[in-house]
C-alpha positions as CSV (number, residue, x, y, z in Angstrom):
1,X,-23.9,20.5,-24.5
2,X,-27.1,21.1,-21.9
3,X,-29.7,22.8,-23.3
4,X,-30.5,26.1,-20.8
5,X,-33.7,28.0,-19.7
6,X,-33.9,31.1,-22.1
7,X,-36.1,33.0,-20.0
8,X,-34.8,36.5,-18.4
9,X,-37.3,36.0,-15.3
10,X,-39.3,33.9,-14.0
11,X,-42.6,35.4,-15.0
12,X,-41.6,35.2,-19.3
13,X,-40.8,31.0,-18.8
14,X,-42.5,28.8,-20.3
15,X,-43.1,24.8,-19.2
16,X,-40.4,23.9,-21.7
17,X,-37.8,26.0,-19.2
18,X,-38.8,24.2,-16.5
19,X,-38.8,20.8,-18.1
20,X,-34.9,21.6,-18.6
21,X,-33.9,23.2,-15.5
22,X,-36.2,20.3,-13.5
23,X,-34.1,17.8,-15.5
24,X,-30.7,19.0,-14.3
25,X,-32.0,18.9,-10.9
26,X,-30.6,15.4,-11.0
27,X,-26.9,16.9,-11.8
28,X,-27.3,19.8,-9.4
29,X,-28.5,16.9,-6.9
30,X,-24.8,14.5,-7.0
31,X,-22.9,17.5,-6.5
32,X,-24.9,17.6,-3.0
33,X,-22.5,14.7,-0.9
34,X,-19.5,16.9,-1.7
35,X,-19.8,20.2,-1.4
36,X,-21.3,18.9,2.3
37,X,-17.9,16.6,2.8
38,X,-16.3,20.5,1.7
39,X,-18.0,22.0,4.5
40,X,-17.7,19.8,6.9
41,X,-13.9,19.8,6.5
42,X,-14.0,23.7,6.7
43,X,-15.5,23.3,10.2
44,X,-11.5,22.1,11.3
45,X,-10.5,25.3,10.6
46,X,-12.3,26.9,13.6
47,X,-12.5,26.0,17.2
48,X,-14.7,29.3,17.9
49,X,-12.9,29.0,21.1
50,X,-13.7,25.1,22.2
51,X,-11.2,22.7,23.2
52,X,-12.1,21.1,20.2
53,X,-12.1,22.2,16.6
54,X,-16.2,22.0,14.9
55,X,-15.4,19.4,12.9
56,X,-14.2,17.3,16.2
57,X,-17.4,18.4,17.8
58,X,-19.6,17.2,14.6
59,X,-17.5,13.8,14.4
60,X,-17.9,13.2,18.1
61,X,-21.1,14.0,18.2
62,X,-21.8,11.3,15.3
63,X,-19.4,9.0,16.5
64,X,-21.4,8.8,20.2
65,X,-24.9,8.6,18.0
66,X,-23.2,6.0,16.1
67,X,-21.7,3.8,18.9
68,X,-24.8,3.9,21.2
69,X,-26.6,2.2,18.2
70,X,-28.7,5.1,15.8
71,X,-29.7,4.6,12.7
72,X,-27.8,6.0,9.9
73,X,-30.6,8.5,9.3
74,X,-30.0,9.7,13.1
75,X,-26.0,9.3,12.8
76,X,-26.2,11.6,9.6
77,X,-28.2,14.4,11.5
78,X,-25.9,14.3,14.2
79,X,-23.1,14.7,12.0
80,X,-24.7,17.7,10.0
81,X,-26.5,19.5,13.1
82,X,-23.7,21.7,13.2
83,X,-22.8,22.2,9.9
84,X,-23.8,25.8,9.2
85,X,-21.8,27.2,12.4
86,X,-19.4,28.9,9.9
87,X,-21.8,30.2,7.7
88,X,-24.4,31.3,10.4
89,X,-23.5,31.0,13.6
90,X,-26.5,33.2,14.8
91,X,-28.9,31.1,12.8
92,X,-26.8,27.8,12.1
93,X,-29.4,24.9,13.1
94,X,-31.5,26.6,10.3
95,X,-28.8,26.0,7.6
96,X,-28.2,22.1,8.7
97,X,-32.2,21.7,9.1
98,X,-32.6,23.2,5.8
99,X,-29.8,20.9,4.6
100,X,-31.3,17.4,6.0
101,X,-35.2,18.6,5.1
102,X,-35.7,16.5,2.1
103,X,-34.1,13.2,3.2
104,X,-35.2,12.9,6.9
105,X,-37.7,12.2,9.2
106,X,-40.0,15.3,10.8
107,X,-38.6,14.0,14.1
108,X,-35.2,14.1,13.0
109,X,-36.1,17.2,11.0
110,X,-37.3,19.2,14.1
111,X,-34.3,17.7,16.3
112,X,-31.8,19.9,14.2
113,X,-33.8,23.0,13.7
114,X,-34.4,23.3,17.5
115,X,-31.0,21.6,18.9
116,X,-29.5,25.3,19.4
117,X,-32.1,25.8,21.9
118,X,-32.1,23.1,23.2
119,X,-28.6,23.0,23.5
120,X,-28.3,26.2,25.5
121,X,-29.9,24.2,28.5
122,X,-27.1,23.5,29.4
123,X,-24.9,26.6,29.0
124,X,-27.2,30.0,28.6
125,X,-27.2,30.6,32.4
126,X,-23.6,31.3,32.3
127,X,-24.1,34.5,29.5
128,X,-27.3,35.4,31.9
129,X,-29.9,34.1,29.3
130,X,-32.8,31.9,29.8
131,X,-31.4,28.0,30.1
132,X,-35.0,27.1,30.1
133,X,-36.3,29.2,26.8
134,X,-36.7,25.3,25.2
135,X,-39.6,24.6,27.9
136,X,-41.5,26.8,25.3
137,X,-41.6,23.6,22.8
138,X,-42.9,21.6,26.0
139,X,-45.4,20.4,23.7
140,X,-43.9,19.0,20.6
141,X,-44.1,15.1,19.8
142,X,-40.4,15.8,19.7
143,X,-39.4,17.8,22.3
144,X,-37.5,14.3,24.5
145,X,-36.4,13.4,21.3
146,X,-34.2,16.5,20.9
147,X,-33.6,17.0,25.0
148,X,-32.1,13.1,24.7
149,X,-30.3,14.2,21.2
150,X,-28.5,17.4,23.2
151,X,-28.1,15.5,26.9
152,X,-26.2,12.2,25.3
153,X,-24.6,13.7,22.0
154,X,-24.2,17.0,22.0
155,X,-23.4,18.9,24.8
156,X,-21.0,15.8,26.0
157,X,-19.0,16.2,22.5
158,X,-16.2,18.6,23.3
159,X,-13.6,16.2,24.8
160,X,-10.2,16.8,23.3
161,X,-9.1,13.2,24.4
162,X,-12.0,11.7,22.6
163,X,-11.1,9.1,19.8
164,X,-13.7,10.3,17.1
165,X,-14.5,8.4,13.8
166,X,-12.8,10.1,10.9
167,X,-14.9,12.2,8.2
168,X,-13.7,9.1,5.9
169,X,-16.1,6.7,8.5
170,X,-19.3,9.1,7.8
171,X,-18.3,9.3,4.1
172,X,-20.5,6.6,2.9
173,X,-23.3,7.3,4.9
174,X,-23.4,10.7,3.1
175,X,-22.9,9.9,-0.4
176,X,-26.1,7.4,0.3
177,X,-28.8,10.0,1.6
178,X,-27.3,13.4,-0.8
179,X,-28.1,10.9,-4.1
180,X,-29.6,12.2,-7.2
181,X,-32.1,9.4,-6.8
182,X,-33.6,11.7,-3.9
183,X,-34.6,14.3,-6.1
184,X,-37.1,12.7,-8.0
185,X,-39.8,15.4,-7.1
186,X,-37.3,18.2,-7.7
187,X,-38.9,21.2,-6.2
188,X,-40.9,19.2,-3.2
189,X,-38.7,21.1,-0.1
190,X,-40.3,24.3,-1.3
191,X,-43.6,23.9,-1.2
């Protein structure tokens, strides 16, 4: 039986609390790989109107990344980037950047925060917005990075008679970065 916290909030715990709840950090950690394999497979149930469901889009857009030679790191993000579109659409590259955080590069990192804005490059025009608002992160170390990320992988993944890897191909690839050996400084994304 795990031991538990027996505090009521935060302010009445004790170190002893957070020794145990920092020690199941581990368990809460190898649940990580899938419950994101869950969500990615909910993606399939929405096409948001695309000829091709979110999941295709995500597996495209990983299979391409893959195929021109990434590293798994990059192939993972490019896999993920869309992840929260279910959950947030507003505010989805947030969800997948906050996702990725802990196991990623900054540059890969700041690729899926900004790739929604990014992104709109190449579409915004057509709802009257601002195709240019990404020229306002002109300036970051990463801004290419992301405008090469969206030109080659992105924006191109939406092809309905384009032979994607399965979810079963990226499976692997997962399970390695989501490990419980990654949380060895539990709370480090918060600070």
């Amino acid at each position: 039986m795990t031991a538990h916290a027996t505090f009521r909030s935060f302010d009445e715990s004790t170190a002893d609390d957070w020794q145990i709840i920092a020690g199941e950090m581990k368990h809460t950690q190898a649940m990580a790989a899938a419950n994101i394999l869950t969500q990615l497979e909910m993606l399939a149930r929405d096409d948001g109107g695309f000829p091709v469901s979110r999941l295709e889009h995500s597996l495209q857009t990983a299979t391409r990344a893959m195929e021109d030679g990434r590293d798994d790191e990059y192939v993972m993000c490019a896999l993920l980037h869309d992840i929260g579109d279910t959950l947030a659409p507003n505010n989805h590259p947030s969800i997948a950047a906050g996702i990725v955080k802990p196991f990623v590069s900054e540059a890969n990192h700041w690729m899926v925060l900004h790739h929604g804005i990014f992104q709109g490059y190449y579409f915004w025009h057509h709802l009257g917005w601002n195709r240019d608002a990404r020229e306002e992160f002109r300036d970051s170390p990463y801004f290419e990075y992301t405008e090469e990320f969206c030109a080659k992988y992105d924006q191109t993944a939406f092809d309905p008679d384009y032979t994607s890897a399965p979810l079963s191909t990226f499976e692997p690839l997962i399970r390695q970065f989501f490990v419980p050996a990654a949380a060895t400084d539990t709370y480090s994304a918060l600070r």
